[in-house]
C-alpha positions as CSV (number, residue, x, y, z in Angstrom):
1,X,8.3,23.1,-40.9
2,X,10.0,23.5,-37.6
3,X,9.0,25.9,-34.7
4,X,12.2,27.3,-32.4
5,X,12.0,28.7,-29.2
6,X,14.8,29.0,-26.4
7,X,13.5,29.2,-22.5
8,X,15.9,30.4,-20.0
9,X,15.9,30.7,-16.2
10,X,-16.9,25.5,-22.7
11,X,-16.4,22.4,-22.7
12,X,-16.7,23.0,-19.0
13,X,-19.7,23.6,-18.8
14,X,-20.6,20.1,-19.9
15,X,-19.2,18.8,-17.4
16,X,-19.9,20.3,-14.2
17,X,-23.7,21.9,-13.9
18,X,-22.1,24.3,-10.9
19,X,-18.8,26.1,-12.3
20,X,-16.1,24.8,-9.4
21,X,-13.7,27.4,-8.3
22,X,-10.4,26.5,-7.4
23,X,-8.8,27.6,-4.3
24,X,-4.6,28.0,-4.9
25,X,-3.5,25.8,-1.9
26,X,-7.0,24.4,-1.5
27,X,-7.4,21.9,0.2
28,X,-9.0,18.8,-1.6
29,X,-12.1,17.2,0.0
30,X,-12.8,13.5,0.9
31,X,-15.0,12.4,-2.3
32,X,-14.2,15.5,-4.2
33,X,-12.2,13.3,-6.9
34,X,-15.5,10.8,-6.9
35,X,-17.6,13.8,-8.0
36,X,-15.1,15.0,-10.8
37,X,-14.8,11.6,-12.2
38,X,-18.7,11.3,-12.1
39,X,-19.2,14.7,-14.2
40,X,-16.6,13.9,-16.2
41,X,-17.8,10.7,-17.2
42,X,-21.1,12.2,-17.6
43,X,-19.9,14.8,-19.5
44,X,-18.4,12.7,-22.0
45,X,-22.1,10.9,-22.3
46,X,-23.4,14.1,-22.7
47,X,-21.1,15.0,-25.8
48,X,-21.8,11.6,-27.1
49,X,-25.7,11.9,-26.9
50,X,-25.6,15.7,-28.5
51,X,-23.6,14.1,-31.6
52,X,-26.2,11.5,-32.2
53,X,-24.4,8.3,-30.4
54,X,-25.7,5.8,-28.1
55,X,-22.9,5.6,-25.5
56,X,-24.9,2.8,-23.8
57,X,-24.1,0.3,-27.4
58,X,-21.9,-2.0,-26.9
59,X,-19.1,-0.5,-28.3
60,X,-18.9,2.9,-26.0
61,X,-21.0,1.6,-22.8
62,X,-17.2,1.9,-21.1
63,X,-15.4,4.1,-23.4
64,X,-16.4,7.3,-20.4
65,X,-14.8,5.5,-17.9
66,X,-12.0,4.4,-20.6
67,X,-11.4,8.0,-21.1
68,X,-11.2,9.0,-17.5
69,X,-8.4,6.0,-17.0
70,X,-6.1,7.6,-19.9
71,X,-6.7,11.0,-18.6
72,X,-5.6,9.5,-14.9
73,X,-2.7,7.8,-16.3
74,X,-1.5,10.4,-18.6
75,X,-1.5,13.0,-15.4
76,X,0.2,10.9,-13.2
77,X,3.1,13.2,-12.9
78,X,0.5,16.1,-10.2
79,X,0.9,12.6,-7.6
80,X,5.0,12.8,-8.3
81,X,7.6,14.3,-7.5
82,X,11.0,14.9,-9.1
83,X,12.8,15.1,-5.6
84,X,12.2,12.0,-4.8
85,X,13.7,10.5,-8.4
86,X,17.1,12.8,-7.6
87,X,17.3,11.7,-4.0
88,X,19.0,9.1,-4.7
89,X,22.9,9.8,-5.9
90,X,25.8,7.6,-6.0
91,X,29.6,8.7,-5.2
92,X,31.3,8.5,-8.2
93,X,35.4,9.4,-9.0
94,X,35.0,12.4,-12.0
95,X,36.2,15.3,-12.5
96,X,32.6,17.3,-13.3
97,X,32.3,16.3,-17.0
98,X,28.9,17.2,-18.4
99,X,26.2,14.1,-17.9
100,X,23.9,13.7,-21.4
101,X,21.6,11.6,-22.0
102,X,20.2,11.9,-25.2
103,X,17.3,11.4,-27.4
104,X,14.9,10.3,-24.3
105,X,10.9,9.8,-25.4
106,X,7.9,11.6,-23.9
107,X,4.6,12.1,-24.2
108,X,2.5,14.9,-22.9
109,X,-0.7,16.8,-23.0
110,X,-1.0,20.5,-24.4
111,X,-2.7,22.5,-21.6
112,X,-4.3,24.6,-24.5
113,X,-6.1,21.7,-26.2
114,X,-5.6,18.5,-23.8
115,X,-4.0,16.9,-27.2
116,X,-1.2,14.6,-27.1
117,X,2.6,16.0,-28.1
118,X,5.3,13.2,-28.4
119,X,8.6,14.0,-29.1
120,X,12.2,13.3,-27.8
121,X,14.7,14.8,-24.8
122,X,18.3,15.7,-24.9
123,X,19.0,16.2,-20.9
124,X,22.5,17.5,-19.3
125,X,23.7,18.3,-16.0
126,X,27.4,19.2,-15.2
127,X,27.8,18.3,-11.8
128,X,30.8,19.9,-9.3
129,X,34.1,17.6,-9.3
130,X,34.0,15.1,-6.9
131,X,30.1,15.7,-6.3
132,X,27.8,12.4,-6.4
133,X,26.1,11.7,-9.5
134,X,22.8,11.1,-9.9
135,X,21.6,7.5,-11.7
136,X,21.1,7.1,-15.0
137,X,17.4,6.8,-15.4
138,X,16.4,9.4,-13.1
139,X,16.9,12.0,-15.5
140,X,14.1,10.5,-17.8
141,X,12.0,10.3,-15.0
142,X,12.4,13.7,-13.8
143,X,11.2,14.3,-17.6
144,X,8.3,12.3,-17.2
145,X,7.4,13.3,-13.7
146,X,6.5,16.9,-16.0
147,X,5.2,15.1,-19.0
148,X,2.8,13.4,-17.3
149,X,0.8,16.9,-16.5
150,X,-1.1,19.2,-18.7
151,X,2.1,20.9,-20.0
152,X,3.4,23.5,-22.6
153,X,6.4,22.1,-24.3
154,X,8.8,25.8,-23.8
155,X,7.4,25.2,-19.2
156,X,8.4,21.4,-19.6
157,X,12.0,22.2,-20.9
158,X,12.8,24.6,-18.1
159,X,11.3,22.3,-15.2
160,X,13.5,20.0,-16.0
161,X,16.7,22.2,-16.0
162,X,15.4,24.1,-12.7
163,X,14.8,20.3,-11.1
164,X,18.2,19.3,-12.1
165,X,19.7,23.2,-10.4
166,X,17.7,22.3,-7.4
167,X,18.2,18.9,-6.2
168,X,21.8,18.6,-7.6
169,X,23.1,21.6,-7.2
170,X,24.9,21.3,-10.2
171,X,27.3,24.0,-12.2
172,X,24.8,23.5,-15.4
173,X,21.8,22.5,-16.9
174,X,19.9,22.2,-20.2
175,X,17.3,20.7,-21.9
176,X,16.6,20.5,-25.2
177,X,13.3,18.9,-26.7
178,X,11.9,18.3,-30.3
179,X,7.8,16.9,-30.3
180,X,5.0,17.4,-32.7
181,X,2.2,17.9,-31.6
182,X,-1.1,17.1,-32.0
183,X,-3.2,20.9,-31.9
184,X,-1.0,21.6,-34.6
185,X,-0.8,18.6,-36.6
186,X,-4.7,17.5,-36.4
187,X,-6.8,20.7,-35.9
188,X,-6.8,24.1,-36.7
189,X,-3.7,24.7,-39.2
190,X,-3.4,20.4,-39.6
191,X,0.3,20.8,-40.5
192,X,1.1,17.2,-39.4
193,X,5.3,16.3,-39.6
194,X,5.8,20.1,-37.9
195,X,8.1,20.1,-35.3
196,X,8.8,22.3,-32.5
197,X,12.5,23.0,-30.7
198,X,12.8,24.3,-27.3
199,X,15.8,24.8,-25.3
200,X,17.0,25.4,-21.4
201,X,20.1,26.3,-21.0
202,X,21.2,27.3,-17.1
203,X,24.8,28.3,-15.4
204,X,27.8,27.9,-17.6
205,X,26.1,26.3,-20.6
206,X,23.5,29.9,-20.4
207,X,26.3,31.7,-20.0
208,X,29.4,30.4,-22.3
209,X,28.4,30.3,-26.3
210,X,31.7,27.9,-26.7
211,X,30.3,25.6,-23.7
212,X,26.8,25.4,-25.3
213,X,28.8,24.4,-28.8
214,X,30.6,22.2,-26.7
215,X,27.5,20.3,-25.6
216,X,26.1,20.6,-28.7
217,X,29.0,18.1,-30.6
218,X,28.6,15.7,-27.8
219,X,25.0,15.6,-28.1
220,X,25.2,15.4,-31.7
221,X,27.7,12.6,-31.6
């Protein structure tokens, strides 16, 4: 079973006692992220004590603060940003040929469920003749900068395309992204092998059906 869509341009109350209300543009306080990791890691005692564990046994005395680590490491991307990777562009002789690179993995967390999706990237840019090029592995990074945040797979396809528009200025971009993931394949409907298609097209590719079957074939090569 595949999923298509195209994109163009109380568990809470486990674990915090006192509901904290956030503030957009906030500032964050000195020891606020000490407290968070605190209830969280209590939290996650909590859950384990109401389902009949003992998380002081030997073998989930440090899974809490196991859990906080992956959570930290799989949200890395909020401390990054996808400026800096683009920065940095070399002068390079073209003629503004389309720039693919195809068939990059991810891995991500649904905002909805906090579950992993994993999948795969097909990223282009078509930058101006002439125009410097960014390096090779900053366009998987850019894709990982917005992986690496609580995500919904159709918002991660077009941040990457508007990233690209942004810092390169460039005539096109699209993104194109296949994952399965895990609210669908291990809870609620458990259709596991599902996979879900989103697109980003932007500029001539959004415009032009011939360019976007043009892309397509090299892609697809």
């Amino acid at each position: 079973m595949t999923m298509t869509t195209t994109n163009t341009p109380a568990a809470a109350d486990v674990l915090a006692p006192e509901p904290v209300a956030y503030t957009p543009g906030g500032t964050v306080r000195p020891g606020d992220h000490d407290l968070a990791a605190q209830a969280y890691t209590e939290g996650i005692r909590a859950w384990m004590v109401a389902s009949g564990l003992d998380p002081d046994s030997p073998a989930l005395t440090d899974t809490p603060a196991r859990v906080l680590r992956a959570l930290a490491e799989m949200t890395a991307g909020y401390r990054e940003d996808p400026a800096v990777h683009l920065a940095r562009t070399f002068p390079v002789d073209h003629d503004g040929g389309p720039i693919i690179v195809t068939g990059v993995p991810f891995a991500s967390l649904c905002e909805h469920h906090m579950l992993v999706f994993t999948g795969h990237a097909d990223i282009a840019y078509q930058p101006r003749p002439g125009q410097p090029v960014a390096g090779l592995s900053k366009l998987p990074r850019v894709l990982d900068v917005y992986a690496r945040r609580l995500q919904t797979q159709e918002q991660l396809t077009q941040q990457v395309t508007a990233a690209l528009d942004l810092h390169l200025q460039s005539v096109g971009a699209a993104c194109i992204i296949r994952s399965e993931h895990g609210c669908l394949a291990h809870r609620g409907a458990r259709k596991p092998g599902s996979v879900m298609v989103t697109s980003s097209y932007t500029g001539a590719w959004r415009d032009s059906a011939e360019a976007r079957a043009e892309l397509h074939r090299l892609m697809d090569r």
